[in-house]
C-alpha positions as CSV (number, residue, x, y, z in Angstrom):
1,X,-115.9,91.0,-152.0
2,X,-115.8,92.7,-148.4
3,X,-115.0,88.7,-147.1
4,X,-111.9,88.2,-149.9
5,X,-110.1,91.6,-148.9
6,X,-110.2,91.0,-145.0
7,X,-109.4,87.7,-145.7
8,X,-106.0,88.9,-147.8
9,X,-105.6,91.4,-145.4
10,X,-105.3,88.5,-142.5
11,X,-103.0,86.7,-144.8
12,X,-100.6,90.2,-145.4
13,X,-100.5,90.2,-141.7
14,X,-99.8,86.6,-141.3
15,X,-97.2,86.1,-143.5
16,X,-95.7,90.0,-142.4
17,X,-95.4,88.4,-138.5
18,X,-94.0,85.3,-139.7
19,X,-91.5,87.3,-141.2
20,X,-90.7,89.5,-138.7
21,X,-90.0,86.8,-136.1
22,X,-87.8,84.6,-138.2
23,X,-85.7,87.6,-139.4
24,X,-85.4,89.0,-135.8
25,X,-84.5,85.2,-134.5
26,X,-82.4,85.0,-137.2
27,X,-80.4,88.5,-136.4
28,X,-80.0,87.9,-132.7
29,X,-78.3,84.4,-133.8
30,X,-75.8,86.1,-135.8
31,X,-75.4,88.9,-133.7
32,X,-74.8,86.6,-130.9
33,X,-72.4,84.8,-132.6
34,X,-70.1,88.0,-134.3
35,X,-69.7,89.0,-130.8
36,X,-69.0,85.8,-128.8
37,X,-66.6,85.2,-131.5
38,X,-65.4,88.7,-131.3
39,X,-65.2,88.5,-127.1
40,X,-63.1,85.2,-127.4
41,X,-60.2,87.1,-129.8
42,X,-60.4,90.2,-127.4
43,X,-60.0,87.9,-124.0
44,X,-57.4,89.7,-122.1
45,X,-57.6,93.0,-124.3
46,X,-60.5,94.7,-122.2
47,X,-59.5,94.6,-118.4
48,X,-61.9,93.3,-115.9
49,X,-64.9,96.2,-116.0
50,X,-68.0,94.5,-116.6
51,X,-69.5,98.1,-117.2
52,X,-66.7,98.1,-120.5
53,X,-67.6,94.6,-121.0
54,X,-71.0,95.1,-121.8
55,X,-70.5,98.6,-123.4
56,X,-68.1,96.8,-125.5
57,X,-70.7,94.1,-126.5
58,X,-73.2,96.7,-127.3
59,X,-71.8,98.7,-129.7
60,X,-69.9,95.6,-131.2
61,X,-73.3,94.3,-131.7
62,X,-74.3,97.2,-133.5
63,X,-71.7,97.5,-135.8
64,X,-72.3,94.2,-136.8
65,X,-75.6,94.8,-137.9
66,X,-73.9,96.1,-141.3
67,X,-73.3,92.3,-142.7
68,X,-75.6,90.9,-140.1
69,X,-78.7,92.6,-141.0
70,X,-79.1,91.8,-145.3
71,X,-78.2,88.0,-144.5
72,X,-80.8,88.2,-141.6
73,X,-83.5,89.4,-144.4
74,X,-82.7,87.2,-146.7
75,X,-82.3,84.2,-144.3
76,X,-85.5,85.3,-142.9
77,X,-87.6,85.3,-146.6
78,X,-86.3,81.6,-147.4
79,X,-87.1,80.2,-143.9
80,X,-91.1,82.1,-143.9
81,X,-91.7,81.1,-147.5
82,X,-90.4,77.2,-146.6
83,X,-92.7,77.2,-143.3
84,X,-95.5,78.5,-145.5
85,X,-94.4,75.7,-148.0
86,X,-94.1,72.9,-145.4
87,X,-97.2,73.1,-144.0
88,X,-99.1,74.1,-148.2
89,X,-100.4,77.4,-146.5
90,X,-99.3,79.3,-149.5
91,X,-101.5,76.9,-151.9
92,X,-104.3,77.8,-149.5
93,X,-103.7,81.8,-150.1
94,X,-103.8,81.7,-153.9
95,X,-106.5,79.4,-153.4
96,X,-108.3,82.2,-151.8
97,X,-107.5,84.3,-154.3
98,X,-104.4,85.8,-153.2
99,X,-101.7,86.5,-156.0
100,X,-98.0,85.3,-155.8
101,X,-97.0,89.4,-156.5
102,X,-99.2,90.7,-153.1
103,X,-97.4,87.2,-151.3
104,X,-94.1,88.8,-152.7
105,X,-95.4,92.7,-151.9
106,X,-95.1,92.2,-148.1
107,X,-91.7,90.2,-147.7
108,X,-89.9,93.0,-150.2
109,X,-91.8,96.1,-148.1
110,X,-90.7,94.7,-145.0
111,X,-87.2,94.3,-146.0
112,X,-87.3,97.3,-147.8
113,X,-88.5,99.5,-144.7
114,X,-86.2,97.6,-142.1
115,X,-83.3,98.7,-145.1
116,X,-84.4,102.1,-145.2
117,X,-84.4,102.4,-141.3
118,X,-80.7,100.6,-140.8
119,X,-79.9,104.0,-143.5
120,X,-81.3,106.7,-141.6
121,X,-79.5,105.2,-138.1
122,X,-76.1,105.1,-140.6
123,X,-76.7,109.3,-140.5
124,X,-76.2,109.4,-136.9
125,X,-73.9,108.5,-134.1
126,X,-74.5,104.8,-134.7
127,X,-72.0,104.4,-137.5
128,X,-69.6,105.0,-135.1
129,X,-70.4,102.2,-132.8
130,X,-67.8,100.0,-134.0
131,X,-65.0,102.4,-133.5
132,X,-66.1,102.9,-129.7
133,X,-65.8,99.4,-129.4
134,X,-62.7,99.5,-130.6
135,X,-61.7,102.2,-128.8
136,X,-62.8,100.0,-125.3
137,X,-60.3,97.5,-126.6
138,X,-57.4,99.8,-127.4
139,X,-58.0,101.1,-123.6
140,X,-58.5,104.8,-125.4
141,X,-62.4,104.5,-124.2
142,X,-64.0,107.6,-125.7
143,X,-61.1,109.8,-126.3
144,X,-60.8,111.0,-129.8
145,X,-57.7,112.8,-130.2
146,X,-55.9,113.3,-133.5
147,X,-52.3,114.6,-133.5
148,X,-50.2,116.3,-136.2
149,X,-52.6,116.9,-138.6
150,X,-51.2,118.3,-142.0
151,X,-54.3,119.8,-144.8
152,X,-55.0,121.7,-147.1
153,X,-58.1,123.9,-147.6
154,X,-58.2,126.2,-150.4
155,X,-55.1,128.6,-150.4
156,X,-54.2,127.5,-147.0
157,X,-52.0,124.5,-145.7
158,X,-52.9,124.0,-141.8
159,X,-50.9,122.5,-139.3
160,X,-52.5,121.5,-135.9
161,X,-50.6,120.1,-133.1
162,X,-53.8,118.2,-131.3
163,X,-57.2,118.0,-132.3
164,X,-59.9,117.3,-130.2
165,X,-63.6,116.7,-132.4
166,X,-65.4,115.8,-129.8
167,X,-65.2,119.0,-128.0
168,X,-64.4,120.9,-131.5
169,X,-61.3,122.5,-129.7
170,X,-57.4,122.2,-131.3
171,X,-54.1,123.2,-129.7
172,X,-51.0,124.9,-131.4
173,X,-52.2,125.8,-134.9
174,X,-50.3,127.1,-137.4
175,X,-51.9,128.3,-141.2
176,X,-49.7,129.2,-144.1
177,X,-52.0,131.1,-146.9
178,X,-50.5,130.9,-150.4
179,X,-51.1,133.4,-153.4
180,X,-49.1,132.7,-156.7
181,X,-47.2,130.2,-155.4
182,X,-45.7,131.9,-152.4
183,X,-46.6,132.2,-149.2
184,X,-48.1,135.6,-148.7
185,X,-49.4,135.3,-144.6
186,X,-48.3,133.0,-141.6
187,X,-50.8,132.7,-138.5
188,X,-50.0,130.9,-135.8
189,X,-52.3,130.2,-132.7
190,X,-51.7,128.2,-129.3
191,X,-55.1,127.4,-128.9
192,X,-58.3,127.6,-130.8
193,X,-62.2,126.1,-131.0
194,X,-65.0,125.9,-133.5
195,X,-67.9,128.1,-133.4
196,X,-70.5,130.0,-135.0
197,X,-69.1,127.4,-138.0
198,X,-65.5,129.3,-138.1
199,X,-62.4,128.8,-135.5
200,X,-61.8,131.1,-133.2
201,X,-58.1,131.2,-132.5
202,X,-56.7,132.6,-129.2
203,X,-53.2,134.1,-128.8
204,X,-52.6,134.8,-132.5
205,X,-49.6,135.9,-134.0
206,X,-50.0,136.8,-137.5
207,X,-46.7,137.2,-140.2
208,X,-46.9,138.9,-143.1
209,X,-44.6,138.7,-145.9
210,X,-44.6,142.0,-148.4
211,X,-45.7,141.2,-152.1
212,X,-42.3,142.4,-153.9
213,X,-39.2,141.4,-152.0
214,X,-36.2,144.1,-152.7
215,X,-33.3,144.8,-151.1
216,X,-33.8,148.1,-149.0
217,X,-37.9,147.5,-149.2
218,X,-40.2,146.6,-146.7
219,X,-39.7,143.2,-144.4
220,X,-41.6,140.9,-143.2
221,X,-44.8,142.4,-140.4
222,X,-45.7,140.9,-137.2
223,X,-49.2,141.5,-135.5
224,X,-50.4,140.4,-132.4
225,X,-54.4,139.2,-131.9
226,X,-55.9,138.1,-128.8
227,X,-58.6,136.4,-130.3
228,X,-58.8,136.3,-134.9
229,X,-61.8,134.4,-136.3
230,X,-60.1,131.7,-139.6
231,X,-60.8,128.9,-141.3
232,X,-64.7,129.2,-141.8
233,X,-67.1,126.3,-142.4
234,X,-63.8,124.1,-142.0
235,X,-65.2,121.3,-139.4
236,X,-63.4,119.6,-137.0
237,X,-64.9,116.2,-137.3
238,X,-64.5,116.2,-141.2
239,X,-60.6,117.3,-140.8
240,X,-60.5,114.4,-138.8
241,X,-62.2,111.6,-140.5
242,X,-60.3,112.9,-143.5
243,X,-56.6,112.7,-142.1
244,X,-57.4,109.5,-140.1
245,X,-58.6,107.8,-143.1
246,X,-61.4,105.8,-142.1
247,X,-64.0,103.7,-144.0
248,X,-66.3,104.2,-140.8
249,X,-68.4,107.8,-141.4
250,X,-71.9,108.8,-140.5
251,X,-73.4,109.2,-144.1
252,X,-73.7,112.9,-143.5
253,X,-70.1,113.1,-142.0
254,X,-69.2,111.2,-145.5
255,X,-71.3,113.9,-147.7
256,X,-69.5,117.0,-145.8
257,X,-66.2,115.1,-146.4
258,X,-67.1,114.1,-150.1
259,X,-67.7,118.0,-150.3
260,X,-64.7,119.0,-149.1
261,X,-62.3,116.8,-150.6
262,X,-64.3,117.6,-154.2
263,X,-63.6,121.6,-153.4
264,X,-59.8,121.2,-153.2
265,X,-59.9,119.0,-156.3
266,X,-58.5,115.9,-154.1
267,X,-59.5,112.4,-154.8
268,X,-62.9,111.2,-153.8
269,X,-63.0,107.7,-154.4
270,X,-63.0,106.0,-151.1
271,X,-65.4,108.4,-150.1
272,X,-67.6,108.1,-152.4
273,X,-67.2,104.5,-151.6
274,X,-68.5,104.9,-148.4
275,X,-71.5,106.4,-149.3
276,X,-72.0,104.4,-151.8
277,X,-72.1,101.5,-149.9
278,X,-74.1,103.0,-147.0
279,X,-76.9,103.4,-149.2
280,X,-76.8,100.5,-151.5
281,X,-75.6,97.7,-149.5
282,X,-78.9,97.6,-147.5
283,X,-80.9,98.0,-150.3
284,X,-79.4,94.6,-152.0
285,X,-81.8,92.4,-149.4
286,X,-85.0,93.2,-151.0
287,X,-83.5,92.7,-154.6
288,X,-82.2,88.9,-152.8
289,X,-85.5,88.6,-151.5
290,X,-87.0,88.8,-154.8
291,X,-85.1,86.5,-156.9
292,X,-84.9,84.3,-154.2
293,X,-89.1,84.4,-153.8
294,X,-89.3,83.7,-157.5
295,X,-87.6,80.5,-158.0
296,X,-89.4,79.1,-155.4
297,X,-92.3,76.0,-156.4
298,X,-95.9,76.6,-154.3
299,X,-95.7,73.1,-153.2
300,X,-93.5,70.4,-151.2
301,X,-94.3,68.0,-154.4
302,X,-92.5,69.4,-156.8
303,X,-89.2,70.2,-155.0
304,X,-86.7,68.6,-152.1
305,X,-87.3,71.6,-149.5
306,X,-84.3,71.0,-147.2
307,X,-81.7,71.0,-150.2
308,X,-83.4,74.0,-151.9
309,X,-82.9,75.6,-148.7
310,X,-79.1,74.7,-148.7
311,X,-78.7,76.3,-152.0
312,X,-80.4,79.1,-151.4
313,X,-78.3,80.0,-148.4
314,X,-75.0,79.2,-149.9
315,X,-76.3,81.1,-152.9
316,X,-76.9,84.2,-150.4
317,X,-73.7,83.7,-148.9
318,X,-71.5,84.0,-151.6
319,X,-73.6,86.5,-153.5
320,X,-73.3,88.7,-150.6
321,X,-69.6,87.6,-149.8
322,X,-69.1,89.0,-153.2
323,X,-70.4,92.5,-152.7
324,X,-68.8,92.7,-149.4
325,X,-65.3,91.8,-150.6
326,X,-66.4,94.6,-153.8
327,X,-67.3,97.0,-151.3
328,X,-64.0,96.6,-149.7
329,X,-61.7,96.7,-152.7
330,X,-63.5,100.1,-153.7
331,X,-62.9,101.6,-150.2
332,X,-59.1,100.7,-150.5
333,X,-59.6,102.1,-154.0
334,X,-58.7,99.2,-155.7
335,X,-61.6,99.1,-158.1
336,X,-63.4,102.6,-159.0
337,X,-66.9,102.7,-156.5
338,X,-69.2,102.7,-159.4
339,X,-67.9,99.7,-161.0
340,X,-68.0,98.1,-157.3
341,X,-71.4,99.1,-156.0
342,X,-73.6,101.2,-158.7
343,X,-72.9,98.5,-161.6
344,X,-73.8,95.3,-159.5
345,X,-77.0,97.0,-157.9
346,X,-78.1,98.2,-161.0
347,X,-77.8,94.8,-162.9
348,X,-79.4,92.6,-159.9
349,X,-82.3,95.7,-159.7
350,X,-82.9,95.1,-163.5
351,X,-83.5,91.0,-163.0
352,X,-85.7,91.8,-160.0
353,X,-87.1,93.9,-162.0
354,X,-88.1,91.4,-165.0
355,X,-88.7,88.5,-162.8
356,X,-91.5,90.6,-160.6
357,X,-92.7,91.3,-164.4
358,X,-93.0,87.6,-165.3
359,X,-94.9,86.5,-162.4
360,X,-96.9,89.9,-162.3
């Protein structure tokens, strides 16, 4: 008994190495070729700084890992389950003993884990790899600078001249608060930053305009501040995410914004979209891996290897081709993000889910 479970545990780590070398080979391929193709459309675009060159490569690279990473999991699950095929190592494991659902246990916990992992990165920084590169290309390097910027937060519209997230600092802000339809107080500042999760606004003149206008009554009041605290909890990096309109957020930049945007009862669909398909579009390479595993004969004899493995690569292709072109119509909110992401994840979860039943 003690001989059969180091003996399966041998084979786990066997097949989990196999794996993990043809999924990383795999990778760097595709990586390597997103960005040489990339590189050779941006020829000319990025000056003659290898520093910027390789910077640029780098985060390119990253940000390609979003499609590059589920086809390398995938691609990497056909190619270990042929070599094991090829060369009738997997008839020698359930010879041994070793069930097709524990075979199957390791490829899907890999690709699971390496899923869950890409997802946590998504919550920082490296979301935003792709517009740095972009940023190298457009010669604006690292400056993130938004101008006239127009929102609304609560019973406030804001105006702000220049906005600067990076250092969470603004330049001639002006905030008109509304009560009953009219505009009841007018602040404007020259400068201001975020702290202590509110703005702190410097050289403040505030306006206020009396509740019941009449002729002989009181007029409109002007006060000077040096320094007035406003706008708390309001974020600089979510105003500007939200007024530049990007599909590129950190998934917790996306849930502040989803927040927001739900507070001032404003649409939320391309958000929603976003973090939608941050979570679930990693999370569709274990449920490929699955069906894929399935449908795949023990033995060489009772199949043609090479054109199985044609099939099951174009059969990736345009399975995944079809959630990515889903996940862009519902971030241009052409097609509602549940109908785009939840509905197709749910129905491939449910035939992963029957077909790990039938060979359970």
């Amino acid at each position: 008994m003690c001989l059969l479970l180091v003996s399966q545990i041998m084979l786990d780590r066997y097949i989990a190495m196999l794996y993990l070398r043809y999924t990383a080979l795999i990778a760097a391929s595709l990586v390597g070729f997103f960005c040489m193709m990339d590189i050779i459309g941006s020829q000319g675009k990025m000056g003659d700084s290898a520093n910027l060159i390789m910077l640029y490569v780098l985060f390119r690279a990253c940000a390609s890992l979003e499609i590059v990473l589920p086809l390398a999991l995938i691609f990497g699950a056909i190619v270990t389950k042929i070599q094991l095929i090829r060369l009738n190592e997997l008839t020698a494991a359930y010879s041994l003993g070793a069930s097709r659902l524990r075979v199957l246990r390791v490829f899907v916990s890999i690709s699971f884990a390496i899923s869950l992992a890409y997802i946590a990165a998504c919550s920082t920084d490296f979301a935003y790899f792709g517009d740095q590169a972009d940023a190298i290309k457009e010669e604006r390097f690292f400056a993130s600078t938004t101008k006239d910027l127009f929102l609304k937060y609560d019973n406030r519209y804001i105006y702000i001249s220049e906005l600067s997230p990076i250092d969470n600092r603004a330049r001639g802000i002006d905030i008109m608060e509304v009560e009953n339809g009219e505009m009841s107080r007018y602040i404007s500042a020259k400068n201001g930053f975020f702290e202590d999760n509110a703005w702190q606004l410097d050289d403040v003149t505030v306006t206020i305009k009396p509740s019941f206008a009449a002729l002989g009554g009181d007029g409109l009041t002007k006060q000077r501040f040096d320094r007035l605290v406003a706008l708390e909890g309001f974020r600089p990096d979510i105003m500007d995410t939200i007024f530049e309109s990007k599909h590129t957020y950190s998934l917790i930049d996306a849930v502040r914004s989803w927040g927001l945007l739900d507070e001032q009862n404003m649409n939320t669909d391309r958000i929603r979209a976003v973090i939608y398909a941050a979570i679930v579009m990693p999370l569709f390479a274990p449920l490929f891996v699955v069906m894929i595993f399935v449908f795949v004969p023990i033995s060489p004899r009772f199949f043609n290897v090479a054109l199985f493995s044609s099939l099951a690569m174009l059969w990736t292709l345009v399975g995944w081709g079809s959630i990515v072109v889903l996940t862009e119509l519902a971030k241009n909110g052409a097609i509602a993000p549940e109908a785009a992401l939840l509905t197709p994840f749910a129905l491939l979860f449910l035939i992963a889910g029957y077909l790990v039943r039938k060979i359970a």
